[in-house]
N, C-alpha and C positions, 0 to 999 in steps of 0.2 A: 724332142718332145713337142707333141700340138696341145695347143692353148684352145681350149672347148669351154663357149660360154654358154649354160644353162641356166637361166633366168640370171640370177644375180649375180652368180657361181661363176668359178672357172673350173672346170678337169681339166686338168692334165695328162696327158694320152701317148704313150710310144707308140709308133704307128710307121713299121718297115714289111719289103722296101717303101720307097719315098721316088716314084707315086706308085703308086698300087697297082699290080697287074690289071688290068680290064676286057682281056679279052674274050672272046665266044669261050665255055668249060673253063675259064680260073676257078680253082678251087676254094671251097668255102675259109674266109677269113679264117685264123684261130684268134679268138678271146681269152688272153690269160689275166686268170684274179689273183690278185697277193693275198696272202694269209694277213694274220692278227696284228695289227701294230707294224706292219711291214710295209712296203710299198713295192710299186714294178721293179727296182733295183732286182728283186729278187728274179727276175726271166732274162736280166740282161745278154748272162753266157749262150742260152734259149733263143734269140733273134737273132744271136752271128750265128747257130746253127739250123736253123730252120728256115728264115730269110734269105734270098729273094725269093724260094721257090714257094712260097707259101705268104700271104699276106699275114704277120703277125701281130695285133692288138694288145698294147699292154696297160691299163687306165693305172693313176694312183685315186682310188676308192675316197670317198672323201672324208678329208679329216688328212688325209694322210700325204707322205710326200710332199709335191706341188700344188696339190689340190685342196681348196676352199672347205672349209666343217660344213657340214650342212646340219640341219636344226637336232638333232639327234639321229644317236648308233642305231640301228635296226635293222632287222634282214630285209624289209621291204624298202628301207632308204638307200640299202646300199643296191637291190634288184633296180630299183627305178633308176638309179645313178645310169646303170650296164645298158639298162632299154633307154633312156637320155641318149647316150655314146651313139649306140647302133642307130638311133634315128638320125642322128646332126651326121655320120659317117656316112648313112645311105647304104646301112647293112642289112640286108633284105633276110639271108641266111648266116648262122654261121656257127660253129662248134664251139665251145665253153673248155675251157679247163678252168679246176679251181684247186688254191694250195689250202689246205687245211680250212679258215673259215671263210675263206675265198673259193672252196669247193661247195661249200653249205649255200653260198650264194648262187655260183651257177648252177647249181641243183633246182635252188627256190625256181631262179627264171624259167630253168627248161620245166620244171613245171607249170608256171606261170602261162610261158609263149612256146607249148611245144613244135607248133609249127616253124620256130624261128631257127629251131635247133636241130643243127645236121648229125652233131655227136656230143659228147658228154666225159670229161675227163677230171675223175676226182682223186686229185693229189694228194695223200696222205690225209683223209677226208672221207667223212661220214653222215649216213641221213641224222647221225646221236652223237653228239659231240660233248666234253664234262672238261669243266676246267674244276680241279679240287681247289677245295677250299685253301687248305694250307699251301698252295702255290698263289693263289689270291695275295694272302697276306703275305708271302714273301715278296712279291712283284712290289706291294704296297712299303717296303723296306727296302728295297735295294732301286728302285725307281727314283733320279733327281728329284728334288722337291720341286711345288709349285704344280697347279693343272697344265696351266700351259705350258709349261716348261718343253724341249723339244728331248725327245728320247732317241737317239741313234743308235747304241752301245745295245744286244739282247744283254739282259742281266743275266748272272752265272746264273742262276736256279733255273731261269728258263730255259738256258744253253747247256745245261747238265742233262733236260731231259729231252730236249731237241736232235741234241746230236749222236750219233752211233757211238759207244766205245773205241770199234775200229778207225772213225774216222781221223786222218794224221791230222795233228795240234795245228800247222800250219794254216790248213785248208780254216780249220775251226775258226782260227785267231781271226784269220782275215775276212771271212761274211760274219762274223759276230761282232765286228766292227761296224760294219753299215748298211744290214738288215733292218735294224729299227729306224722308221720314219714316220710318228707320231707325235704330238703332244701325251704329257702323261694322262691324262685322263679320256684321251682318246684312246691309249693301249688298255687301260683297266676295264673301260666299257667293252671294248671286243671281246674281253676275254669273261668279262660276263656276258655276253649275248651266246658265248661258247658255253658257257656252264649251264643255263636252260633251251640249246638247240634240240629240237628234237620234232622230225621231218619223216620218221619211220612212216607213220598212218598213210602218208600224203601217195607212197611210193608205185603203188600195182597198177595206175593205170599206165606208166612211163614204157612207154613204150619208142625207145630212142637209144640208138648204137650208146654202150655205157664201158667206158673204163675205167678199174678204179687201180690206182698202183700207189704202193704202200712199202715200210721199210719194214726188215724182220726185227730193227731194234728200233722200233719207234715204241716211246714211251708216253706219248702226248695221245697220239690214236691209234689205238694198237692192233693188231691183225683181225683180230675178235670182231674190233667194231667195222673195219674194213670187210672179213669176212659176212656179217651179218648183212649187211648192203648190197655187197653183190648178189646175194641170196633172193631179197627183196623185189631187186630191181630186174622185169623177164628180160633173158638173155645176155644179163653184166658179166663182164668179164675183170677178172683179179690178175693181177700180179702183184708178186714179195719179190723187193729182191733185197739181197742178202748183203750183210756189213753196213746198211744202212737205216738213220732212225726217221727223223719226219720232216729232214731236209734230204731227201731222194735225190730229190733233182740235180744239187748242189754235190751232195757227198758221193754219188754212185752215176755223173753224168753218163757216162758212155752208155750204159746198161737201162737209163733213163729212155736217152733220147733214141736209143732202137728201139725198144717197146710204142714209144709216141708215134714214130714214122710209120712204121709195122698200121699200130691203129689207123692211122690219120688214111694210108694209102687203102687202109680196105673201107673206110667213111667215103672215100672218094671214089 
């Protein structure tokens, strides 16, 4: 992990190999964002398979992880976090993937800095994101007590609709174990920044290699709202893949990381 001080702040930053390719055509860094209440933990499998041939980027978003709270949740606190990173990295270009409201984010920037962005990878992740209410209130119940209190453990109701039916218990048991790396009231705000996301209007001028890969049993963001976005966005491209909810990456890797490669080598 590197230690990135931004004004007061510290990010905290995965950043393999160690040191970074630099030669004449290395390929554009990839940027991976964690989802809600989560941290980098979530790409660790992601960096042993995609590293060294590719410089891979992994921040913990702030609040989260390693990393410092910054004064409040927002799309734009957390976009200026990602443009923070790339300036103090000396990232000139570089392609974006995001898991769910870590998708919402590199969405915002490549809108934000389209010239910064080589490609655009939105992970079980849409321009309309909706956390229901009555999932609200259950988080608000099965969530340790105290704000600050440190959340590791996804709670079952989150993890009931997270994960595929298909996917084996074991696989479940052990990233539900240490997926969550927030305080609680750092998880509750995400998950309301999620329930009024909404980035559709923003989308036609986007004009930047787009993919969006989704599970056929995700119940969090479901094909609908993944379908509607690639729609949106000229020339996105979709993938579902199958036995999977809206931990893709984790539940269905193999099938994952060919489709990423697949992308990444025609970005390059």
């Amino acid at each position: 992990m590197r230690r990135l001080r931004i004004g007061p702040k510290i990010l905290r930053v995965r950043d393999e190999p160690e040191p970074p390719p630099t030669h004449p055509g290395a390929l554009s860094p990839l940027v991976c964002l964690h989802g809600a209440g989560m941290s980098s933990v979530v790409w660790m499998d992601l960096l042993r398979q995609i590293a060294p041939a590719r410089r891979i980027i992994a921040p913990d978003l702030p609040g989260h992880g390693q990393s410092d709270p910054w004064q409040d949740v927002s799309l734009d606190r957390y976009r200026d976090a990602v443009a923070a990173m790339c300036e103090q990295l000396k990232l000139e270009r570089v392609t974006l993937m995001g898991h769910s409201l870590g998708g919402a984010v590199a969405l915002h920037c490549a809108l934000s800095w389209p010239k910064r962005v080589a490609g655009l990878l939105l992970v079980a992740s849409a321009a309309q994101l909706d956390t229901p209410e009555e999932l609200l209130q259950r988080l608000r119940t099965e969530l340790p007590e105290g704000d600050e209190t440190q959340v590791d453990t996804m709670p079952p109701s989150l993890a009931d609709l997270a994960f595929s039916p298909a996917t084996p218990r074991e696989l479940r048991s052990r990233w539900q174990a240490v997926l969550m790396q927030a305080p609680r009231q750092g998880v509750l705000d995400d998950f309301r920044l999620c329930q009024r996301l909404d980035l559709r209007a923003k989308l036609d001028p986007l004009r930047i290699p787009t993919l969006i890969i989704g599970g056929t049993d995700d119940l969090l963001v479901s094909p609908e709202q993944l379908t509607e976005t690639q729609q949106a966005i000229p020339g996105a491209e979709l993938t579902l893949i199958p036995s999977a909810g809206h931990l893709v990456m984790l539940e269905q890797p193999t099938a994952f990381v060919n489709r990423l490669k697949q992308f990444l080598s025609a970005v390059a």
